[in-house]
N, C-alpha and C positions, 0 to 999 in steps of 0.2 A: 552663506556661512562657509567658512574654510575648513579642513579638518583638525586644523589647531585650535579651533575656537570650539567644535565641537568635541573634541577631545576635554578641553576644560570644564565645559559646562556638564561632561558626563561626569568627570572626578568629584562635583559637588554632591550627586548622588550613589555614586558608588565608593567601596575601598579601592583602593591600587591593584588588590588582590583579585577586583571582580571584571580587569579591564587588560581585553590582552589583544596586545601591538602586536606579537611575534610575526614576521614577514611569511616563513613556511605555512603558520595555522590560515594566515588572513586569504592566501593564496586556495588553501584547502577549501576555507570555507565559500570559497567563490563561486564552488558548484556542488552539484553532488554525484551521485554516481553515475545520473544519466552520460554525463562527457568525463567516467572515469577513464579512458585511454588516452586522450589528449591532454588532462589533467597529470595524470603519468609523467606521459610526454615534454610539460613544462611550457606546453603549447595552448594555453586558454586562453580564449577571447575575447572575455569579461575583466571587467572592474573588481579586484579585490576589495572587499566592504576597509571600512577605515578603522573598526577594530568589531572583535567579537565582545560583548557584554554578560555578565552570570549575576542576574539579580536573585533575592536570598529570599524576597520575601513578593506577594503582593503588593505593596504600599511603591518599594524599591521600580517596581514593573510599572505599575500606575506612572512615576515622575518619570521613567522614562520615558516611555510610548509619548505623554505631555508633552517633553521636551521637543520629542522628535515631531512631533505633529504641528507644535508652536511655529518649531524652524524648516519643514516639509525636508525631513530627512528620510530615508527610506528605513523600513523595517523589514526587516527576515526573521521569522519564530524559527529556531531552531530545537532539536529533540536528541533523536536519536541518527542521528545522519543517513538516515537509510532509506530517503526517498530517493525515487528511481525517475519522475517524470521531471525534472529539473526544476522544482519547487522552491528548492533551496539555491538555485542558481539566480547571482547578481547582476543587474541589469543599470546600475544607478553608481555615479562615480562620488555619492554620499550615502552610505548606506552604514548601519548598527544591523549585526548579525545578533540575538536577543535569544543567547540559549539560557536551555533549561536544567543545565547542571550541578547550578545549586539548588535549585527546588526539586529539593530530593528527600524527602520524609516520608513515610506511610504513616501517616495520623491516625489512622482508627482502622483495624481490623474487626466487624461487627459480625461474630458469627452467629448469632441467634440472628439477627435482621440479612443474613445472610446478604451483605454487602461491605465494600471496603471502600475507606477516603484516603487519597496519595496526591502528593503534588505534582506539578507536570513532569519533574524528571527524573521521576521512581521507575526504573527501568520495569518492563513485562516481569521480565525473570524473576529478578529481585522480590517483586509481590508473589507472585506463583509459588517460589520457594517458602516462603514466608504461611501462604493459605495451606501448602501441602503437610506443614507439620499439625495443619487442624483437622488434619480429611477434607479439605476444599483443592476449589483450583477454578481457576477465573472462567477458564473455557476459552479461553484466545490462546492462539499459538498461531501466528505470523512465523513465516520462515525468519523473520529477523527477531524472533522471540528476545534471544541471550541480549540484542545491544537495544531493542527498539524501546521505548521511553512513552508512557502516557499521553502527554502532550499532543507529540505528534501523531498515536496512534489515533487519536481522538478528529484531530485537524485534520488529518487526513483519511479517514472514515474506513481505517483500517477492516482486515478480515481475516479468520484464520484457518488453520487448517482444517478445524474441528465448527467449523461455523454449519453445518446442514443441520448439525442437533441443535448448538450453542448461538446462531446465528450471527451478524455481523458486532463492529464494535456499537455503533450505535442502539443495537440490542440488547447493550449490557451496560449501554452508561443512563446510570438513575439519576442524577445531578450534577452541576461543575458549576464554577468559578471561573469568569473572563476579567478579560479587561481590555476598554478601547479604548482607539486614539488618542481620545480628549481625556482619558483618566479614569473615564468613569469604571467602576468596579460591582459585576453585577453577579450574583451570587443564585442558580436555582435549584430550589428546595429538593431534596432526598426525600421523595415519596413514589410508592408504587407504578400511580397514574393517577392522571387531572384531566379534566376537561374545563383547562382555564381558559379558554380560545387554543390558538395555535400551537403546536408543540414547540417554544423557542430555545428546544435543545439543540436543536438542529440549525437552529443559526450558527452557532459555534461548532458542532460534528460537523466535518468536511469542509469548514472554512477553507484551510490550506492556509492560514494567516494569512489571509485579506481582508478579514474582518475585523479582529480583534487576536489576543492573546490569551488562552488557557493558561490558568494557574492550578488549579486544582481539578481533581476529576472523582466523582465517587463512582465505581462500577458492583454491577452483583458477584454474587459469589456461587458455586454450583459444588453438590458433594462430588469427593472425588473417589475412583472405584479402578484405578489402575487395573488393579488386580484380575479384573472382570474383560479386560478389552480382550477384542474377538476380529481375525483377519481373515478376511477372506479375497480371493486372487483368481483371476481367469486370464486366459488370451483368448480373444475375440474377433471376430472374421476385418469390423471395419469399424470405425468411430459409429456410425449411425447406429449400427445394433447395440452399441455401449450404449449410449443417450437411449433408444429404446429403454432398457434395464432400470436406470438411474430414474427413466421415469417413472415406470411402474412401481418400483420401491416409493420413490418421493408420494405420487396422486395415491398408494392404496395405506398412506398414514404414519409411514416408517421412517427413522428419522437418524442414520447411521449418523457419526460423529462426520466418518472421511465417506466419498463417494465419488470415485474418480475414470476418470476414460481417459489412455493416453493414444494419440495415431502411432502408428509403427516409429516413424523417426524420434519424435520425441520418447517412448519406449525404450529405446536404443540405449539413450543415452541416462536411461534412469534405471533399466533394469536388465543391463547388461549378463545378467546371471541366470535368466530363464525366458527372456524378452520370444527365444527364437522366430527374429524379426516380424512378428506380430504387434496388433494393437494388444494393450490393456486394458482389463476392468479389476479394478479394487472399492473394496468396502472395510471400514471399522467400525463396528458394534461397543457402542462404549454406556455405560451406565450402571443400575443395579442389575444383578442377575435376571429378572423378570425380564427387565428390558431386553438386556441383549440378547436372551434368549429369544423372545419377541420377533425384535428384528432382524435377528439369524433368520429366522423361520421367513419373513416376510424377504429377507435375498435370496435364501434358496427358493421360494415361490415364483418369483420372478424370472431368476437364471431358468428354471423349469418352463416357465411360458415359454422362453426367447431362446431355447435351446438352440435351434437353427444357426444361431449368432455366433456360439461357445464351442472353440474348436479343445480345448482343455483344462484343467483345474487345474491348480499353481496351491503348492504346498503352503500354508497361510505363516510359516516361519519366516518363510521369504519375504512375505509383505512385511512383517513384524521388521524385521532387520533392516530394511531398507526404510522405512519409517520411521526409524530411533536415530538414524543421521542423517536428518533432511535438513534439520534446523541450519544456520550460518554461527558462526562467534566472529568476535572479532578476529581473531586469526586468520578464519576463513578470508574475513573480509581482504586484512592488511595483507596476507599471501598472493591473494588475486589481484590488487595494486600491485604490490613489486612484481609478480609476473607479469604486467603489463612496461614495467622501466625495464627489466631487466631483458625482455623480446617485441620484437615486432608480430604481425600477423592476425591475431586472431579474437575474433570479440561478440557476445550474443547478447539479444534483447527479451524482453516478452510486450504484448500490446494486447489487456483482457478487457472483453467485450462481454455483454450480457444481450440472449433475447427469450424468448418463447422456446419452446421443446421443437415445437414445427419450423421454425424460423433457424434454428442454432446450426442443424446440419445441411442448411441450404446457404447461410456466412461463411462454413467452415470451407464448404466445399468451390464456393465463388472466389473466396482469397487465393487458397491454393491454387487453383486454375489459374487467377489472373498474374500473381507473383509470377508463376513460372512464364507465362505468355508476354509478359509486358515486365515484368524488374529490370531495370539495365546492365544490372550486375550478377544476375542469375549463377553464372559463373562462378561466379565468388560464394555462393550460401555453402556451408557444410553439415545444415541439416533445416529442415524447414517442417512445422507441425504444430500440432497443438494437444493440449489437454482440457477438460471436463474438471473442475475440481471445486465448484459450491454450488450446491441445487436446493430450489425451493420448489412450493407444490405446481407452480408456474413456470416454469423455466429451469433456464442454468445457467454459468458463464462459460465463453472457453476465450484460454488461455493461447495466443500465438507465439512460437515461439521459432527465434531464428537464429543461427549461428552462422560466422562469415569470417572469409579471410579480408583483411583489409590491405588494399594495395592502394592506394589515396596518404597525402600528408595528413597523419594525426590530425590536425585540428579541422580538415574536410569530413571528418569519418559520418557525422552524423548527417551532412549533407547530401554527400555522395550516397550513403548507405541506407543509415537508418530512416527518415524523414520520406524515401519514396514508400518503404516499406509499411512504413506504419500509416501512410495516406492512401494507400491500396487498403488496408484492413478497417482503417475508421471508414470509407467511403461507399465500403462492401457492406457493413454492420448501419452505417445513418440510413443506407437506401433501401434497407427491407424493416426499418422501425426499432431496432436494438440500440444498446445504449454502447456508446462510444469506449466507455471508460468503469468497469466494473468494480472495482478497488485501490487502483493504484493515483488516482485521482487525474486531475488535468493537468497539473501544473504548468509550467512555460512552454511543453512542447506539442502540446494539443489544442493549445487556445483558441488557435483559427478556427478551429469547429466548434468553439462553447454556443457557439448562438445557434448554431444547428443543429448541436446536440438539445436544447430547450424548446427551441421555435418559438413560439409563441408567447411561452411559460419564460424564454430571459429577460421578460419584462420586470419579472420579480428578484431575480438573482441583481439585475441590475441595479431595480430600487434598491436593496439591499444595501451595495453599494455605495452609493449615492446617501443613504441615511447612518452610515455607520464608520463611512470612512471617505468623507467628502476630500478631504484633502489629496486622500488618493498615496498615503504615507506606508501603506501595508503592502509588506511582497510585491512590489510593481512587476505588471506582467503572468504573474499568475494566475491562472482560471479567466482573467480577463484580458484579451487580446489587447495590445497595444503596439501602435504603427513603429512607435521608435523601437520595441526591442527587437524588429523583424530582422535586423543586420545581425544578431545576436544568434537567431535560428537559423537559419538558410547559412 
């Protein structure tokens, strides 16, 4: 099929209105932010898709996915554009980018059943504003709150700030609405818990649209108690003694909203106003007053065990202020483009990992060593670190974080730069049993390791696969390696 032929046969399912040629968006939507500098630059390497589509309804989604599957055109789910691992980047010179821009309704706000139904692309905010004039509030906050979109936060198994009380998004979604390849349109019930067999919510959470299409999403809803949140702030000798703290708070039942360890470098650049080039520990206490009082008590307890660690307290206004502008908007976002057209130079990443409490400061401290012993470009970093920032009663994640000058042509940057870097940190995290990819998902630039990261267990991801999307029509290249988009990575 040609693009003109596809093009017709979309107009018979869509209006003119839900179908856009424009050369700038198609070019946009060609990536995402992973290769936002080279994007900038007008130097991308991929196939812009042959148009973006905004279907309004379920039914509209169902004939097209058909369509596309009939004729083995590629699909892209897209959201809120604000995936980071190149999820949304195109790999196929027939591709429909299949946003969620018109499925955009909050259908039911149920605050006695303390849950809410929205379509895929009812933005975070939009809902959150919406629960806050009930005394609710979702309990998700992604740094990409203001633009990220259901859909995607769902596909891609999002997490947020406030997830150590609230937990991930998969902990908050009660039901949804998909729909695959072939049409089919499958709808799971809004109930507490089942033990129908397998949880096949989780087919759809974390897909990445390779499986199928979210349409709908129902999530819980949590009271909201602004009023009550409680900061608290230390600088601390070294990451390890922070991870100590985090732990003991976590294993003795406490369950702060935020709970975070930053190393000095990454500190630097977050808390420039009291950092004095120290690591960080912060904590927020969020809930009813019983609570936070609770868990106030249970972080001073702890700070108290690990005092050895805690070279001084940090005025908790500070943490307050510096956490009411973490979020991104669009502005933020669209500023950071143009300061990338409008200079050369300079560009940062993160690559988050999860393992064990024992395991976490023995990753954190093997990457750093190796970055600096073996990176090619070592040279070039202008700050190299990481952060602590969602813990369970097992573990945590941390977060790696690098910033760099770029001295390579734009569209080398990720060759040159980023892809050693982030093969040093997956390789350091697969060899002591952590997981590869904590939240931000796998998308096209981690693939090579999906089989590594499962071992055994990608026997299933693959079935999966193979039963739900035989054609092979969904997101080519994501979560699953494929030989031909290797030109595409390197």
């Amino acid at each position: 099929m040609d693009s003109n032929t596809l093009l017709k046969m979309v107009a018979e399912v869509l209006a003119p209105s839900q179908i856009n040629t424009d050369a700038d968006e198609l070019y946009d939507a060609a990536a995402d932010r992973y290769k936002k500098y080279a994007k900038a630059k007008k130097v991308l390497d991929v196939p812009s898709p042959i148009a973006i589509v905004y279907p309004r309804t379920t039914e509209e989604t169902a004939r097209l996915l058909s369509l596309c599957n009939e004729h083995g055109v590629n699909v892209i789910a897209r959201g809120g554009k604000t995936a980071t691992e190149g999820g949304l980047e195109n790999w196929k010179e027939l591709t429909l980018v299949v946003d969620a821009r018109d499925l955009n309704r909050i259908i039911k706000i149920d605050a006695y059943n303390m849950q809410a139904t929205v379509q895929a692309g009812v933005t975070l905010q939009g809902l959150e504003n919406e629960v806050n004039k009930l005394g609710l509030t979702t309990g998700h906050s992604p740094q990409s709150k203001p633009v990220a979109k259901f859909g995607g936060l769902v596909a891609t198994r999002s997490i947020g700030q406030f997830s150590t009380l609230y937990g991930g998004i998969e902990d908050m979604v009660v039901g949804l609405e998909c729909v695959f390849p072939d049409g089919h349109v499958s709808r799971i019930k809004n109930v507490p818990r089942r033990a129908g067999g397998p949880d096949i919510r989780h087919i759809a959470i974390g897909n990445e649209g390779t499986l199928c299409y979210i349409t709908e999403v129902t999530i819980k809803l949590f009271r909201h108690y602004p009023e009550n949140n409680t900061f608290f702030g230390y600088l601390i000798k070294d990451v390890p003694s922070g991870i100590k703290i985090l732990r003991e708070v976590m294993v003795n039942g406490y369950r702060p909203s935020v709970a975070r360890v930053y190393s000095e470098e990454d500190a630097r650049q977050h808390f420039y106003h009291f950092h004095k080039g120290k690591c960080v520990l912060l904590f927020m206490a969020e809930g009813n007053k019983g609570i936070v009082q609770a868990t106030g008590a249970g972080i001073d307890e702890a700070v108290e065990k690990f005092k050895d660690g805690i070279i001084e307290k940090v005025d908790s206004s500070l943490i307050a202020s510096w956490f009411a502008n973490l979020n991104w908007s669009q502005q933020d976002i669209d500023d950071e483009f143009q300061g990338m057209i409008d200079n050369d130079a300079h560009d940062g990443f993160t690559t988050e990992i999860s393992a064990d409490w024992e395991t976490i400061p023995k990753i954190y401290d093997n990457v750093i060593r190796r970055v600096r012993a073996e990176y090619p470009r070592v040279h070039d970093l202008t700050m190299l670190g990481g952060h602590s920032s969602h813990s369970y009663i097992n573990g945590t994640n941390m977060y790696f974080v690098y910033n760099y000058n770029i001295n390579c042509a734009p569209e080398d940057e990720m060759r040159v730069y980023h892809h050693p870097l982030q093969r040093i940190i997956v390789e350091e995290t697969l060899k002591l049993g952590g997981s590869m990819c904590h939240h931000h998902g796998i998308g096209k630039f981690r693939n090579e390791w999906t089989k590594d990261e499962h071992g055994s267990a990608y026997y299933m991801l693959e079935k999966l696969k193979a039963a739900f999307d035989p054609k092979g029509i969904m997101n080519f290249g994501t979560i699953f390696f494929q030989e031909e988009g290797v030109r595409f990575q390197k």
